[in-house]
C-alpha positions as CSV (number, residue, x, y, z in Angstrom):
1,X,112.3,129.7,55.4
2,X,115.1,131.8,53.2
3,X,118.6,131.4,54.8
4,X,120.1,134.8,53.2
5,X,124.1,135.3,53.9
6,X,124.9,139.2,54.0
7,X,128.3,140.9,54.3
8,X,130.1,143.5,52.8
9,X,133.4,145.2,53.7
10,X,134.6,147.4,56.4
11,X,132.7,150.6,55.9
12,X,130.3,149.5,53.1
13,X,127.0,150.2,55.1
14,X,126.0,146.2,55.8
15,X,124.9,147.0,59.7
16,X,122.3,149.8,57.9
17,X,121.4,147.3,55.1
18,X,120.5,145.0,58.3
19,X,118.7,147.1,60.1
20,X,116.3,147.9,57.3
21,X,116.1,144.4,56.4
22,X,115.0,143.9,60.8
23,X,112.2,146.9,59.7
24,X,110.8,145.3,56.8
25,X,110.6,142.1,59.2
26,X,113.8,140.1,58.6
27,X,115.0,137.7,61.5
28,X,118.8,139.1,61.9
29,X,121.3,136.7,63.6
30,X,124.3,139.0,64.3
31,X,127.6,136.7,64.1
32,X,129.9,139.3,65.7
33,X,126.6,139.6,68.4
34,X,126.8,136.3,68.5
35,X,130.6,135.8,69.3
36,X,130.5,138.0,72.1
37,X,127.8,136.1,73.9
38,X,129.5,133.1,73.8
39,X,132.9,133.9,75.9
40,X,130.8,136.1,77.9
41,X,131.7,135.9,81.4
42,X,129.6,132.7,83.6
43,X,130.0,131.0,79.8
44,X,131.7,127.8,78.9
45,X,133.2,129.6,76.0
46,X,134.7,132.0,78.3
47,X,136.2,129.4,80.4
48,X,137.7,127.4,77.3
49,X,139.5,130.8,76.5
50,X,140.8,131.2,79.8
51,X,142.3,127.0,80.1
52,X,143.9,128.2,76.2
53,X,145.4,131.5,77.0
54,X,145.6,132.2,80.5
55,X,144.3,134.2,83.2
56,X,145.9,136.9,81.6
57,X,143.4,137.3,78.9
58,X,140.7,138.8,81.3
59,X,140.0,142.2,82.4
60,X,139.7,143.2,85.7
61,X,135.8,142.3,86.1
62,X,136.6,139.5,84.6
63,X,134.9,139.7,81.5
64,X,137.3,139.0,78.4
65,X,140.1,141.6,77.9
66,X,139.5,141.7,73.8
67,X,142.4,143.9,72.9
68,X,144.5,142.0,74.9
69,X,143.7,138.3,73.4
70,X,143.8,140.5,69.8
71,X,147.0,141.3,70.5
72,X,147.9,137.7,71.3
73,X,146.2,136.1,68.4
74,X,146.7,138.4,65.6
75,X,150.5,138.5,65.7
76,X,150.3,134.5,65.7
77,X,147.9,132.3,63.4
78,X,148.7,129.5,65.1
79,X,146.9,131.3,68.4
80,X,144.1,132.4,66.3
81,X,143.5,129.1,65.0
82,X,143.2,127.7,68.3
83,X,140.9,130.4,69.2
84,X,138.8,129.9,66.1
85,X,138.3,126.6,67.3
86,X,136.7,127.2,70.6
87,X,134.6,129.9,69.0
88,X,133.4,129.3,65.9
89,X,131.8,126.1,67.3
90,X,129.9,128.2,69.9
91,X,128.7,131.0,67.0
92,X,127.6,128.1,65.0
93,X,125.4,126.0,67.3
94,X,123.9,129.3,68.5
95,X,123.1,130.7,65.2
96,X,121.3,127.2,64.6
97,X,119.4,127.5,67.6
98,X,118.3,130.8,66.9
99,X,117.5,130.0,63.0
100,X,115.2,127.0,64.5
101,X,113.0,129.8,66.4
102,X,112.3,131.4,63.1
103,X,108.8,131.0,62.1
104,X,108.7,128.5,58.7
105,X,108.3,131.5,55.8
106,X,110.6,133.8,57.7
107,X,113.3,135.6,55.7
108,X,116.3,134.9,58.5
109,X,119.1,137.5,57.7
110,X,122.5,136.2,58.6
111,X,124.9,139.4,59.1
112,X,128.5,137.7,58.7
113,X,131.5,139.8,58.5
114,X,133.6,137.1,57.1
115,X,131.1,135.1,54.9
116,X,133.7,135.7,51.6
117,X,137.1,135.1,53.6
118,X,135.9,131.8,55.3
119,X,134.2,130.6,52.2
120,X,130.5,130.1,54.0
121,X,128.7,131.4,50.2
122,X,127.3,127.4,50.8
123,X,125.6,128.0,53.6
124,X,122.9,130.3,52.5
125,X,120.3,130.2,49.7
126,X,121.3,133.2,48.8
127,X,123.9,135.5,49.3
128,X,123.3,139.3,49.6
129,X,127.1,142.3,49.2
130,X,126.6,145.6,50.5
131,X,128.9,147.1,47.9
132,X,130.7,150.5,48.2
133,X,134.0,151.6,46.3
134,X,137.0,151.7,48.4
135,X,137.2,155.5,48.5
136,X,133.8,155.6,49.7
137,X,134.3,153.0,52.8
138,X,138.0,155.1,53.1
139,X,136.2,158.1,54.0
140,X,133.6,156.5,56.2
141,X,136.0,155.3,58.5
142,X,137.8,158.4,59.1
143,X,135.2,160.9,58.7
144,X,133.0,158.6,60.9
145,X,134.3,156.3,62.8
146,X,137.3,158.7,63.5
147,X,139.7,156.1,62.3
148,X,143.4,157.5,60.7
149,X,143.6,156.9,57.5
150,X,146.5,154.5,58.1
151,X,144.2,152.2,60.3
152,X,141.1,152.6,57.8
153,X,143.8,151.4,54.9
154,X,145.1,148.5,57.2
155,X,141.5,147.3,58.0
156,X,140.2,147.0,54.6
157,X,143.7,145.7,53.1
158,X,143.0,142.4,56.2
159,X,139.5,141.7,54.4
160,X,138.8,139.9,51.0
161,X,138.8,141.8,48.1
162,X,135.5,143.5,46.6
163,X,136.3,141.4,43.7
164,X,136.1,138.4,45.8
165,X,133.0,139.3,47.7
166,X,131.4,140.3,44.1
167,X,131.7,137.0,43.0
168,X,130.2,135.1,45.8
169,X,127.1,138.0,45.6
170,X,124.1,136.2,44.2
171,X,122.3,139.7,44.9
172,X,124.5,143.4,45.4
173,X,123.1,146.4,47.0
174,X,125.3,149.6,45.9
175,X,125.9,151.3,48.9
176,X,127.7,154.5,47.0
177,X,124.5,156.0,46.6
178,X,122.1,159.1,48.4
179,X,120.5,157.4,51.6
180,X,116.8,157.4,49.9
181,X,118.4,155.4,47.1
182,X,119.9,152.5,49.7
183,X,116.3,152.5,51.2
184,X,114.3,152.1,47.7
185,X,116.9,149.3,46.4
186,X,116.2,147.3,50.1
187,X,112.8,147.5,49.5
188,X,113.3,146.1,46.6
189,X,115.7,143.3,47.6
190,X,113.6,142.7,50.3
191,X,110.3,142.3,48.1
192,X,112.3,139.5,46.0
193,X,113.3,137.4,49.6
194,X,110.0,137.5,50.1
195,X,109.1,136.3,46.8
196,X,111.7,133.9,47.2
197,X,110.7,132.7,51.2
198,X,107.4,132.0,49.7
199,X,108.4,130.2,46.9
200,X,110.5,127.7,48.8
201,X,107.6,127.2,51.5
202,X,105.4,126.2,48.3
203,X,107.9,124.1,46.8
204,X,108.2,122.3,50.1
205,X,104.8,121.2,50.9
């Protein structure tokens, strides 16, 4: 098995980079997927959130109100810490669960939003950056997510640098390039995991 760590910034193209990664027959575990599943309502993560922060922190169906715990947490780091702590735990022990399920010379893709800014490099075997200048993930966000450019400049300015994520990159797929381009340099990376997943399984026996 090849434990690969991929992120990139806001904008940069990684959930695209995943998805042909899934095609060409990667495991993905999703960790913002992940996350949600585990304060979902019926779950003991949801329940932990509640005891923390209050009844006030659900929505009406009583599935977790999101941009009202956001707007709890993110104006206080002392809150988010304390959320941290009830969900990374969760994200963790299902990511392991769902990494165990892999078959033994499986490539299993971790897509990790954070992997620079919480330092989880370690982790992995590898590391893979979805790389993209910041004018290129700028105009991605407003042209398609619809975001102002205000927001779009707030978002990226929250996350680690691209120097920072470069550094940590044991491979980097350029994402400022014509959509055929991005597919022929995953195929590429993808043949090397292989290699790599194969090479491990040998090494191990």
């Amino acid at each position: 098995m090849l434990k690969v760590g991929l992120t990139g910034g806001i904008g940069a193209g990684k959930s695209e980079v995943s998805r042909l990664l899934v095609e060409h027959g990667a495991v993905l575990i999703d960790a913002d997927r992940i996350a949600r599943e585990v304060v979902a309502p019926g779950t003991p993560g949801l329940a932990a959130v509640v005891a923390a922060f209050g009844e006030d922190v659900l929505a009406e169906d009583g599935s977790l109100d999101r941009p009202r715990l956001g707007s709890i947490v993110f104006a206080d780091p002392d809150r988010l810490a304390v959320l941290n702590s009830i969900v990374h735990p969760l994200v963790g022990a299902r990511s392991r669960e769902l990494e165990s399920a892999a078959a033994e010379d499986a490539v299993v893709v971790h897509d990790v939003p954070l992997l620079a800014e919480n330092a989880l490099a370690p982790l992995y075997d590898l590391v893979v950056v979805v790389d993209a200048s910041p004018e290129t993930q700028l105009d991605r966000l407003v042209r398609l997510r619809g975001m102002t450019e205000q927001d779009a400049r707030a978002r990226m300015a929250a996350q680690a640098t691209r120097e920072k994520r470069l550094e940590i990159a044991d491979v980097v797929i350029d994402n400022d390039v014509p959509l055929d381009e991005l597919h022929r340099r995953v195929r590429e990376v993808w043949d090397e995991l292989v290699r790599r997943a194969r090479a491990s399984g040998t090494s191990e026996e």
